[in-house]
C-alpha positions as CSV (number, residue, x, y, z in Angstrom):
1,X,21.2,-30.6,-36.9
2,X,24.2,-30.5,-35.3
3,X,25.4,-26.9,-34.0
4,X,28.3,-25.8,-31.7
5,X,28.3,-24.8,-28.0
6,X,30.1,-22.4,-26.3
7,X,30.7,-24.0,-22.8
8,X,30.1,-21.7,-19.9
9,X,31.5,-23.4,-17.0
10,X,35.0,-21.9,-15.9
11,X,38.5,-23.1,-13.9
12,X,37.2,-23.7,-10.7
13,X,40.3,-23.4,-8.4
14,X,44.2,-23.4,-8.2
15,X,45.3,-26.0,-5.4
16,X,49.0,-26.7,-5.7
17,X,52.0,-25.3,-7.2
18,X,55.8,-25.2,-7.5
19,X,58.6,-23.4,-7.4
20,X,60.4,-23.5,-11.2
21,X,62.5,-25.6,-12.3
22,X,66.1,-25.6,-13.5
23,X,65.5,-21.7,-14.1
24,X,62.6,-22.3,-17.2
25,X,60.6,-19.9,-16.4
26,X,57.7,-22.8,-15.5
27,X,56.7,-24.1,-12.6
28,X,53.7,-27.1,-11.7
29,X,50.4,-26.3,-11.0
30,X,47.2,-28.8,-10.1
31,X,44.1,-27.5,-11.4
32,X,40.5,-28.6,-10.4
33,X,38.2,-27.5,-13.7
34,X,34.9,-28.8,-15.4
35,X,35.6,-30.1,-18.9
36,X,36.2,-33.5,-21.1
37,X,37.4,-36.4,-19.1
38,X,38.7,-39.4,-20.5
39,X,36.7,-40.3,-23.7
40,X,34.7,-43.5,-23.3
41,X,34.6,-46.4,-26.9
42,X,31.3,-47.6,-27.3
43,X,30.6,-50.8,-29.5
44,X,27.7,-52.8,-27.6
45,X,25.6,-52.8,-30.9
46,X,24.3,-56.1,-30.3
47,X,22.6,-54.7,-27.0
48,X,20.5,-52.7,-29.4
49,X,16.5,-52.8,-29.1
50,X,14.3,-54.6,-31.0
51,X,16.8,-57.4,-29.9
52,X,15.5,-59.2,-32.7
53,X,16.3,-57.0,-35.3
54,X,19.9,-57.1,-34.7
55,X,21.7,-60.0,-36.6
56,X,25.6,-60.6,-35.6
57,X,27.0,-62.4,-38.6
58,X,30.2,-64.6,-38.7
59,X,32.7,-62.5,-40.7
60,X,34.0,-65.8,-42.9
61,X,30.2,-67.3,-43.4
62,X,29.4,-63.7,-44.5
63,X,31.9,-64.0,-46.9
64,X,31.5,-67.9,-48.2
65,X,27.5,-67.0,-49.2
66,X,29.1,-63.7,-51.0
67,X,27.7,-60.8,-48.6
68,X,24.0,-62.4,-49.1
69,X,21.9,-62.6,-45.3
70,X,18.9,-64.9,-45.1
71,X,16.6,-62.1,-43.9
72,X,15.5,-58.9,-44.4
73,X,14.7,-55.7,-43.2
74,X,17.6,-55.9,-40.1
75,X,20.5,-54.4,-38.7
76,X,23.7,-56.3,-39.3
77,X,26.4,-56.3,-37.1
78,X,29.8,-57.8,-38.1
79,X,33.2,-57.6,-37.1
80,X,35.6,-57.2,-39.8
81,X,39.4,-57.6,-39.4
82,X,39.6,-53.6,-40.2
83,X,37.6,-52.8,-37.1
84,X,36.3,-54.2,-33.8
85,X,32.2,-53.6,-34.7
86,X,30.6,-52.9,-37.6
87,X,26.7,-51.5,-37.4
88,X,24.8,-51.6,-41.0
89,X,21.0,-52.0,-42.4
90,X,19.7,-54.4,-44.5
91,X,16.5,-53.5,-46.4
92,X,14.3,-51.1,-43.9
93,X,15.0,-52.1,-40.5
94,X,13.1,-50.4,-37.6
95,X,14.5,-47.7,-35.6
96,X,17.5,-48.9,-33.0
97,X,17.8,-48.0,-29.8
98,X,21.1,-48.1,-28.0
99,X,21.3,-47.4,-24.0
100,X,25.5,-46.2,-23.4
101,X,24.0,-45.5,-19.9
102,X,26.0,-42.4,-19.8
103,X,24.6,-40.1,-16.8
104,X,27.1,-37.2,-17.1
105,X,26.7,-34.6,-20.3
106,X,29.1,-35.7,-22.9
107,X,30.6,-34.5,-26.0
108,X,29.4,-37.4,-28.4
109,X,31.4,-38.3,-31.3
110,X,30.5,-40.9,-34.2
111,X,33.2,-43.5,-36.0
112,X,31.9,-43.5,-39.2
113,X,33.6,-45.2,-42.5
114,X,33.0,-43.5,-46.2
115,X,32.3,-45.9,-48.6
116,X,30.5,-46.5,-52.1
117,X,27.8,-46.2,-52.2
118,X,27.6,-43.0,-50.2
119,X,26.5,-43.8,-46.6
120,X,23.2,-42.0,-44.9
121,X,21.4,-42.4,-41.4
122,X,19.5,-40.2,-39.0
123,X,20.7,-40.1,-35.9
124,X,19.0,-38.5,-32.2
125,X,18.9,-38.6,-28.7
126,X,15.9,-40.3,-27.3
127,X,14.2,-37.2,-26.2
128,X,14.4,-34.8,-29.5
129,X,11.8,-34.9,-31.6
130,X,13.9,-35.0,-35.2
131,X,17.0,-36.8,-36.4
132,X,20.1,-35.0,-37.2
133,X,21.3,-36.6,-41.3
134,X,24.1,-37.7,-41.1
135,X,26.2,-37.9,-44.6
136,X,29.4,-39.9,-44.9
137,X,32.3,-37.8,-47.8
138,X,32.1,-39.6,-51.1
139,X,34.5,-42.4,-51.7
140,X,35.3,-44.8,-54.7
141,X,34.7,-48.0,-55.1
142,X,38.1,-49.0,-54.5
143,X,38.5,-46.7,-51.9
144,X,37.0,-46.8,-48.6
145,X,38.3,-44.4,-45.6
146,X,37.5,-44.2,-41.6
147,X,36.8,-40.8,-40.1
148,X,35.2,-39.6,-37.0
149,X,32.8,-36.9,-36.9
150,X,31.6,-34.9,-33.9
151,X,27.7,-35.0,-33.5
152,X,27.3,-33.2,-30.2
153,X,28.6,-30.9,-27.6
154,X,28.1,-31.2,-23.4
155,X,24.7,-33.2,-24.6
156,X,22.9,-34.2,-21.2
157,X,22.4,-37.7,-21.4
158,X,21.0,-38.5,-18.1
159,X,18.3,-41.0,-19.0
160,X,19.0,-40.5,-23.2
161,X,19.4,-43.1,-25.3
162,X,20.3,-43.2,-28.9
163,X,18.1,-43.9,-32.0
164,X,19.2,-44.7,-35.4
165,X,17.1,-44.4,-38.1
166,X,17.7,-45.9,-41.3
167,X,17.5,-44.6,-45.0
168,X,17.7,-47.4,-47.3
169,X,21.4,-46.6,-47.4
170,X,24.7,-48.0,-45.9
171,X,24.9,-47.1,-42.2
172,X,28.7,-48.6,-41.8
173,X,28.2,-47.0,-37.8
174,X,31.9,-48.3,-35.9
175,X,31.1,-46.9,-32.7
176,X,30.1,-44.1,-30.4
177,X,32.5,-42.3,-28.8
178,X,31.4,-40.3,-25.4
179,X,33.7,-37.4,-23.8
180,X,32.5,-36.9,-20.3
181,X,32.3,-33.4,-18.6
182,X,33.2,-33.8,-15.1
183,X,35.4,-32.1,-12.0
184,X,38.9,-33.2,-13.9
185,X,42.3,-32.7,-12.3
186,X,45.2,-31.5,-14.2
187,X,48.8,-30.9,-13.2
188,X,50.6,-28.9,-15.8
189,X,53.6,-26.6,-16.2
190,X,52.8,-23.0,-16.5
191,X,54.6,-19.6,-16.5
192,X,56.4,-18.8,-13.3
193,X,55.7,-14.7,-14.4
194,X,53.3,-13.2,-17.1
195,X,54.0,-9.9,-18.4
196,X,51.3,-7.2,-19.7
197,X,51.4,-5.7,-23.0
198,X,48.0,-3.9,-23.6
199,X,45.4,-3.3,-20.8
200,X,42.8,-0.3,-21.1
201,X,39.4,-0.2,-19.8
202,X,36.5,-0.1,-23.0
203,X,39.4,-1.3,-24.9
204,X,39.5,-4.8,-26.8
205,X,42.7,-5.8,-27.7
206,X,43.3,-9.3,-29.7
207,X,45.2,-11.3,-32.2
208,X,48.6,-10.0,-31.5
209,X,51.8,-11.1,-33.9
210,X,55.5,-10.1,-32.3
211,X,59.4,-10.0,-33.6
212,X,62.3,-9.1,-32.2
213,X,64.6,-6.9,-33.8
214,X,68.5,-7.2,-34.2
215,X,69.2,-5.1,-31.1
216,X,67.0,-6.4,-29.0
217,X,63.5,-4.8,-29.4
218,X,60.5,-6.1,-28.9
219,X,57.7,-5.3,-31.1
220,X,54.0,-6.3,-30.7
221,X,51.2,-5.8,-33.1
222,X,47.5,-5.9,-32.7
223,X,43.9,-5.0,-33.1
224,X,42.4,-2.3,-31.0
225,X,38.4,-2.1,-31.3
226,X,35.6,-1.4,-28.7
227,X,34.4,-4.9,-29.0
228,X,35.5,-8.5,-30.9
229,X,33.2,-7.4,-34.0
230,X,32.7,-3.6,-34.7
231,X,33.4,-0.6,-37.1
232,X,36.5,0.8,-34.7
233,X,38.8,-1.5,-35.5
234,X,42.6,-0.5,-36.2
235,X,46.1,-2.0,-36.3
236,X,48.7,-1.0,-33.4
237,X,52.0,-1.3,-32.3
238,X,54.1,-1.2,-29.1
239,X,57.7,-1.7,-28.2
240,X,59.6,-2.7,-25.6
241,X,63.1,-2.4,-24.5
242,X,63.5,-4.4,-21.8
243,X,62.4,-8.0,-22.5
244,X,58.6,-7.2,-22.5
245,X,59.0,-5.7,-18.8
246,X,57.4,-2.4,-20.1
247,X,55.6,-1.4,-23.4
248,X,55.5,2.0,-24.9
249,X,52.2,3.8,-25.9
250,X,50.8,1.9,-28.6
251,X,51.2,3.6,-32.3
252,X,48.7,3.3,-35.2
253,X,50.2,1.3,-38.0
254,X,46.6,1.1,-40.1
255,X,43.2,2.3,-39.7
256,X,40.7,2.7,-42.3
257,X,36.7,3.7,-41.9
258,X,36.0,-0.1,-41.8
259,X,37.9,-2.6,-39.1
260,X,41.7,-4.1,-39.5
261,X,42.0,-7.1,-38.1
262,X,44.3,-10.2,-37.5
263,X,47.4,-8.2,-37.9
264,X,51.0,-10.3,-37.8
265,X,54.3,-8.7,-37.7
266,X,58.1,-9.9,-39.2
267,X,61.8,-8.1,-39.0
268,X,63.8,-9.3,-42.0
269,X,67.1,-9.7,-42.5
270,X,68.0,-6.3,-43.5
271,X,66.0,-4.5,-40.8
272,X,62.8,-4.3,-42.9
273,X,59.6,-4.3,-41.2
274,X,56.7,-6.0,-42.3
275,X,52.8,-6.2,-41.2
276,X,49.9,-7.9,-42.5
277,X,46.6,-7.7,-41.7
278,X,42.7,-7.8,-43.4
279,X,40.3,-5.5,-43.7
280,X,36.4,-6.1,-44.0
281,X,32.7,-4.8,-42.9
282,X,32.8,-6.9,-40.0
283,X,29.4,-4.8,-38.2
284,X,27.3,-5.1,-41.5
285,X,25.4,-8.0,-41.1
286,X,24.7,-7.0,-37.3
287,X,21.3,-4.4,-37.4
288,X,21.9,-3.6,-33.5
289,X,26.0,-2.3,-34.3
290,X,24.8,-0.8,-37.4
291,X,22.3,1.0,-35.6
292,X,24.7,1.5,-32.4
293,X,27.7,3.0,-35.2
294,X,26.1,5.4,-37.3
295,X,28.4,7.6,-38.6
296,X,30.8,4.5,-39.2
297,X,27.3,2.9,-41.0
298,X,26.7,6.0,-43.1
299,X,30.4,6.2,-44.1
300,X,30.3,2.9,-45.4
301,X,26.9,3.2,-47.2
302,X,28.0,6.3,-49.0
303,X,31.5,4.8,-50.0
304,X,29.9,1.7,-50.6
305,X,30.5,-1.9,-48.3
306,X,33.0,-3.5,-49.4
307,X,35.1,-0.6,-50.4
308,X,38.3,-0.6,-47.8
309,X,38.3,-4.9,-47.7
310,X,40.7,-7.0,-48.8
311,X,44.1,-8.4,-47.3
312,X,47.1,-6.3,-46.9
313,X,51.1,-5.7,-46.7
314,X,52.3,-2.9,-45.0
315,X,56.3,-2.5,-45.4
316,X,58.6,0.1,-43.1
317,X,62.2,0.8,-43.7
318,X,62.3,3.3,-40.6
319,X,61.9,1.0,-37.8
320,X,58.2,1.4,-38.1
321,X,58.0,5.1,-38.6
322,X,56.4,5.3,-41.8
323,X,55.1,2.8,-43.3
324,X,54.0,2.3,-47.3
325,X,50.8,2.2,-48.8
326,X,48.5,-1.2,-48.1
327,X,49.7,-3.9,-50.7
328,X,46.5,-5.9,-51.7
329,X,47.2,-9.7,-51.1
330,X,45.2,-12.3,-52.9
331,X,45.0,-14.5,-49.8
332,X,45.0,-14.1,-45.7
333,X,45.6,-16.2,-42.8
334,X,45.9,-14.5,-39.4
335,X,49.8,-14.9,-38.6
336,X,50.6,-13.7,-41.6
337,X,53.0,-14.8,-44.6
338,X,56.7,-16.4,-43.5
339,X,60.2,-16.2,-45.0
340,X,60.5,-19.3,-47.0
341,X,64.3,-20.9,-47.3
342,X,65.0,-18.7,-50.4
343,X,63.8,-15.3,-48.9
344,X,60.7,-14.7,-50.1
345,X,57.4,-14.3,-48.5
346,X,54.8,-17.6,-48.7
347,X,51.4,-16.7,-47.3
348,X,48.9,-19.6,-47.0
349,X,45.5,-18.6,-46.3
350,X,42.2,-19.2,-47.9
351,X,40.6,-19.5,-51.5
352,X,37.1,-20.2,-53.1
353,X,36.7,-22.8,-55.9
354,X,34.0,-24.1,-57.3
355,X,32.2,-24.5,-53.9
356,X,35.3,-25.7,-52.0
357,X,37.2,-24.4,-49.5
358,X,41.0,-24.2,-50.7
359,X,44.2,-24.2,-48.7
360,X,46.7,-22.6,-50.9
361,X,49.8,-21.1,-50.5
362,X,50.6,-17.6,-52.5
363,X,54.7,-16.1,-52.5
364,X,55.9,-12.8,-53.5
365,X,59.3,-12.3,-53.8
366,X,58.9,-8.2,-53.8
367,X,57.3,-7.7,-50.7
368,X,54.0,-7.6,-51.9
369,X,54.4,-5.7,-55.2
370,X,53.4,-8.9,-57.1
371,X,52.5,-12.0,-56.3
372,X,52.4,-15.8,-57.4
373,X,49.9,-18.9,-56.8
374,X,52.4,-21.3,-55.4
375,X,50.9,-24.7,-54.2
376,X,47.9,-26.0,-53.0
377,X,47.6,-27.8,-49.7
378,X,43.8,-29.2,-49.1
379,X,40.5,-29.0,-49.9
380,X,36.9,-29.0,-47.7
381,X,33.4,-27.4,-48.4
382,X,32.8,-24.5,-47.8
383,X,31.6,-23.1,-44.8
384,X,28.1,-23.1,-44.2
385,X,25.5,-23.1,-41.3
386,X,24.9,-25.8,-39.2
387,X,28.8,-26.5,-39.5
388,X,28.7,-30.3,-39.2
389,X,31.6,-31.1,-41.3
390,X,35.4,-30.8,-41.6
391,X,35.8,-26.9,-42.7
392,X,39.2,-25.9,-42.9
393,X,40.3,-22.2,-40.7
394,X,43.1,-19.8,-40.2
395,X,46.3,-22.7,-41.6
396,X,49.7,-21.9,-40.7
397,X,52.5,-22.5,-42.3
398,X,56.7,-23.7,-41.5
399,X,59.4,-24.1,-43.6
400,X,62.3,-26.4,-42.3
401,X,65.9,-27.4,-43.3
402,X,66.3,-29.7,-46.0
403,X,62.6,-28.8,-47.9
404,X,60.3,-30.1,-45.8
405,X,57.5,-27.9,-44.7
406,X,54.5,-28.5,-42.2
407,X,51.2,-27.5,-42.7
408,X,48.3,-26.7,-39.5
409,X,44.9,-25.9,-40.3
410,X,42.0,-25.0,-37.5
411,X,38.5,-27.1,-37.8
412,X,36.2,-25.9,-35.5
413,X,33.8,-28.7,-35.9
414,X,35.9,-31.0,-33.1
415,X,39.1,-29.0,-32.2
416,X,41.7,-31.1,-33.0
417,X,44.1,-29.4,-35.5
418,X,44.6,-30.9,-38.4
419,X,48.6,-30.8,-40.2
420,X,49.7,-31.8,-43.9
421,X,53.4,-32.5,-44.6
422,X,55.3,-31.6,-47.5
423,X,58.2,-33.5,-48.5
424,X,59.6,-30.8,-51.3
425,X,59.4,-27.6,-50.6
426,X,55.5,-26.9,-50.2
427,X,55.0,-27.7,-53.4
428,X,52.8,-30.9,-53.0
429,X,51.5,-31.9,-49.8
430,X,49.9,-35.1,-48.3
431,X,46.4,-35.1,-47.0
432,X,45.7,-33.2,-43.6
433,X,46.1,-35.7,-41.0
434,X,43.9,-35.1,-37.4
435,X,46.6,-34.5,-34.2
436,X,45.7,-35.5,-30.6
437,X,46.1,-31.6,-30.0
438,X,43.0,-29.5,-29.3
439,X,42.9,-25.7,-29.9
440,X,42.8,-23.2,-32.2
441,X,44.0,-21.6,-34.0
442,X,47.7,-22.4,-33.5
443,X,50.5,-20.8,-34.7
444,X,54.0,-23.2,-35.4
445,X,57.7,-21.7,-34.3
446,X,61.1,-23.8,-35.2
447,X,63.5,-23.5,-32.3
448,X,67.3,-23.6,-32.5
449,X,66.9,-27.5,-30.7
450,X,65.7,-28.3,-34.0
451,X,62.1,-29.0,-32.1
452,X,59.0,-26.8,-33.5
453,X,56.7,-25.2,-31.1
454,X,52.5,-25.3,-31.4
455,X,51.0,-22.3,-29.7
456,X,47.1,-22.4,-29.6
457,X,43.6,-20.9,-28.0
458,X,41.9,-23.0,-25.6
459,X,38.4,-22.7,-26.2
460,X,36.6,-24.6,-24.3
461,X,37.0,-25.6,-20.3
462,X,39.3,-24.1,-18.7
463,X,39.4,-21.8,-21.2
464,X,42.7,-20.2,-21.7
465,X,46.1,-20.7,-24.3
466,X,48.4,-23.9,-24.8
467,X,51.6,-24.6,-26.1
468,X,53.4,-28.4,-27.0
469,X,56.8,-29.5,-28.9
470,X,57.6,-32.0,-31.3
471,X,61.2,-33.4,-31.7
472,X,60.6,-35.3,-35.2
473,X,59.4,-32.4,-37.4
474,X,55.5,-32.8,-36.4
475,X,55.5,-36.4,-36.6
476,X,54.5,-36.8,-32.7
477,X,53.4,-33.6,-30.4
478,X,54.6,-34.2,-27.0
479,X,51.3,-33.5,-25.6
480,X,52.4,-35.1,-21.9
481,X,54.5,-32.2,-20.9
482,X,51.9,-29.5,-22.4
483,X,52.3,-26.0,-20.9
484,X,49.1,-24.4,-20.0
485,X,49.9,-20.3,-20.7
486,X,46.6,-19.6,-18.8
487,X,43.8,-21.7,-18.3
488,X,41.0,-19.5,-16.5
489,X,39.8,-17.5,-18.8
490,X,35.9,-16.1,-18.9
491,X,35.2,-17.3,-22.2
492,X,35.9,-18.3,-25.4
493,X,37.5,-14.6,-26.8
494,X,41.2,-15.1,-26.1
495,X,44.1,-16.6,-27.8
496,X,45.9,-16.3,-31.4
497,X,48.8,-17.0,-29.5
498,X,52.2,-16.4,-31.6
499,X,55.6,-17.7,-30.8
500,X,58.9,-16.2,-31.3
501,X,62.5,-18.0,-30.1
502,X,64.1,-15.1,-28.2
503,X,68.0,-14.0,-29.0
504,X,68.7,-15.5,-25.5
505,X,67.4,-18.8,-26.2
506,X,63.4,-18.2,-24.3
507,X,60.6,-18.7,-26.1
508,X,57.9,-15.4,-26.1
509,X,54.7,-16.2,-26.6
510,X,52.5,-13.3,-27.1
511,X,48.3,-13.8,-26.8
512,X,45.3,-11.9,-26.0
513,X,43.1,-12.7,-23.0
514,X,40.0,-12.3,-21.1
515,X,38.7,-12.5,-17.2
516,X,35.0,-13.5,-16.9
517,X,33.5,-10.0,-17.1
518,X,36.5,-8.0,-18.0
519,X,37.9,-6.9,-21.1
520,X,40.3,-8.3,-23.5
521,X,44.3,-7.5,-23.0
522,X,47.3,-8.9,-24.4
523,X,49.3,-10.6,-22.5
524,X,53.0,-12.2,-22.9
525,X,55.1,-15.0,-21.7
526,X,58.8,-16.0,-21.5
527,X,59.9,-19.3,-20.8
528,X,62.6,-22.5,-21.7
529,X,59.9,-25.3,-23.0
């Protein structure tokens, strides 16, 4: 079955820079990393072995005998006007075996099309002794979809080939895309200077949320723990004065006996300050940190699991120092709710429904006090081990002039965020469509261009945090002038960058960060994108 891999190879060198340009706060840099190269199409179906039990079929003769072949027991390979190749079985064909000659590992990802009835194959590299199923999303009989889905990560394919393996069901099989993982080039901008927020030693610091305040401060949330997953988890802050030069010692905003995480911070209007975070037993499931937290362990077991969990508001009308009892929130995402264009809170986050997965969006109007089931964005199953599907993760959510608001959701299963559109306020919203962005989670600004900003983790090689632009509202992501916030991390736990347009025009990006071996810090940026 398909699982995910964590890739372990890291930026390999820095060999060229410049000076900034027109005072942006960026400057070029040439990068020499291991990681995807250009993907490579492949649709040479009809090189497939047993030759003779692949049968290309004239698309129009196909259609004057009514779909009906005059053999059995084959694979059928047409070319429809919808598609270059098409790859199906007829009756019980024997296994096909497909040489890409691909000698470098690859990320390997399937064009697949949904149709009626539901379409199911095995799938496997030469050398693995089982296929992987492979299940297409129901569709109608009137209506058929394309999708791609991601089979495997970095697979080595020196000297692999591909089998497929029919079921006595529709294979409808596209082609094969392969993302090679090679010595790769990039020139990109990056940040001329990078500023420290938090930085201790034994300390893990992650998923930061900022705002700026009306005269000028600078405040940073964040979780502090000993590790990414353990029982010490708490929510604090730190200000700064001087444009994010220096940060003052960090204040506790929340901490209960089980761990705050994914904490997000706004200013309104009136000075009010808000955070939001979650709560939950993130060590239970673990018997090594159960057994390596104790006292934590016992607390809980007496209390009872479950007992401090649930999503929260925290409101301050003292510049932070006091702050109200938690306010329970019936959903979470981790950047938190945002002022929608009539001045209440919309938080879009995460629901269960009869097995499904549901983006929906929840607005209070009191901060907190009470709140309302707004609008519904999308759908997926939910999640489940092996993840081999579309899951939808951590969405964010915009509001822009005129009622239009934009959607991004993280799916781990290939990278690429996925955005929905709404055309009336958030309250009805097209169908997620996949972006040519990769990373996760992202977090959207609006700047005072009228362009929105997509900040997001870079999980993979060179692993690190991203940012792009879009002049049309989301429509297009300007993906050739991508700035690379850092991109040589030592691993996958960094990012949940968040963006904020600064009084004096800058953009700060705030994100949390890790060198191979070290611990993880937060870490901010400044810049004119």
């Amino acid at each position: 079955m398909f699982r995910r891999l964590l890739p372990l190879l890291l930026l390999a060198a820095a060999v060229s820079a410049q000076e900034p340009a027109m005072n942006s706060g960026l400057r070029d840099e040439t990068f020499t990393y291991t990681g995807p190269d250009e993907p490579v199409i492949w649709r040479a179906f009809e090189t497939g072995e047993p030759a003779d039990a692949v049968h290309v079929v004239d698309e129009a003769t196909l259609e004057a005998a009514h779909g009906k072949v005059d053999w059995t027991d084959g694979w059928q390979l047409r070319h429809p006007g919808w598609t270059p190749a098409l790859l199906n079985a007829v009756g019980k064909p024997p296994d096909l075996t497909l040489d890409p000659q691909m000698t470098d590992p690859c990320d390997i990802h399937l064009g697949l099309r949904s149709v009626n009835p539901t379409m199911t194959f095995g799938i496997k590299l030469s050398s693995e002794p089982e296929f992987t199923l492979i299940t297409a999303p129901a569709a109608t009989a009137t209506h058929h979809f394309d999708f791609e889905f991601h089979w495997k990560a970095e697979a080595p394919m020196a000297g692999e080939k591909i089998v497929i393996h029919a079921l006595g069901k529709p294979v409808y099989l596209q082609y094969l895309k392969f993302v090679p993982i090679r010595s790769v080039k990039q020139t990109a901008r990056v940040p001329a200077e990078r500023m420290t927020v938090l930085n201790e030693a034994g300390r893990h610091f992650a998923f930061p949320g900022i705002c700026e305040r009306a005269d000028g401060e600078l405040l940073v949330v964040c979780r502090e723990g000993d590790a990414h997953v353990c029982p010490m988890g708490r929510i604090v802050l730190t200000r700064s004065r001087d444009g994010g030069k220096t940060w003052s010692p960090r204040e506790v905003v929340r901490d209960s006996p089980s761990d705050e995480r994914d904490p997000a911070i706004l200013s309104l209007p009136d000075g009010t300050l808000v955070v939001s975070c979650n709560t939950w037993d993130s060590w239970r499931g673990s018997p090594y940190l159960r057994q390596k937290y104790p006292d934590q362990t016992a607390t809980m077991e007496k209390d009872g699991w479950g007992k401090y969990s649930g999503c929260w508001l925290l409101i301050s009308t003292d510049d932070g120092k006091t702050w109200s009892e938690a306010r329970m929130a019936p959903t979470f995402s981790p950047h938190g709710p945002v002022p929608g264009l009539d001045g209440a809170l919309y938080w879009v986050g995460l629901e269960g429904r009869d097995g499904l997965s549901v983006v929906a969006i929840h607005r209070t109007a009191d901060l907190g006090k009470t709140w309302t089931r707004f609008s519904e964005v999308a759908y997926s199953r939910a999640y489940a081990e092996p993840m081999d599907f579309e899951w939808w993760d951590e969405p964010n959510l915009i509001f822009l002039p005129g009622g239009r608001a934009i959607c991004t959701i993280r799916v781990d299963v290939d990278g690429f965020v996925r955005q929905a559109y709404s055309a009336d306020g958030g309250k009805t919203w097209g169908w997620p469509r996949k972006l040519k962005a990769w990373g996760y989670p992202q977090q959207l600004c609006r700047l005072s261009d009228g362009r929105l900003g997509m900040a997001y983790g870079y999980r993979r090689p060179p692993f690190g945090v991203r940012a792009c632009t879009s002049a049309d509202e989301g429509r297009t992501w300007d993906l050739d002038h991508e700035v690379v916030l850092r991109a040589e991390g030592g691993g996958g736990d960094l990012g949940y960058p968040y963006s904020i347009q600064l009084r004096d025009g800058r953009v700060m990006t705030v994100y949390y960060y890790n060198h191979q071996g070290g611990d993880c810090y937060l870490e901010a940026v400044a810049y004119r994108p």
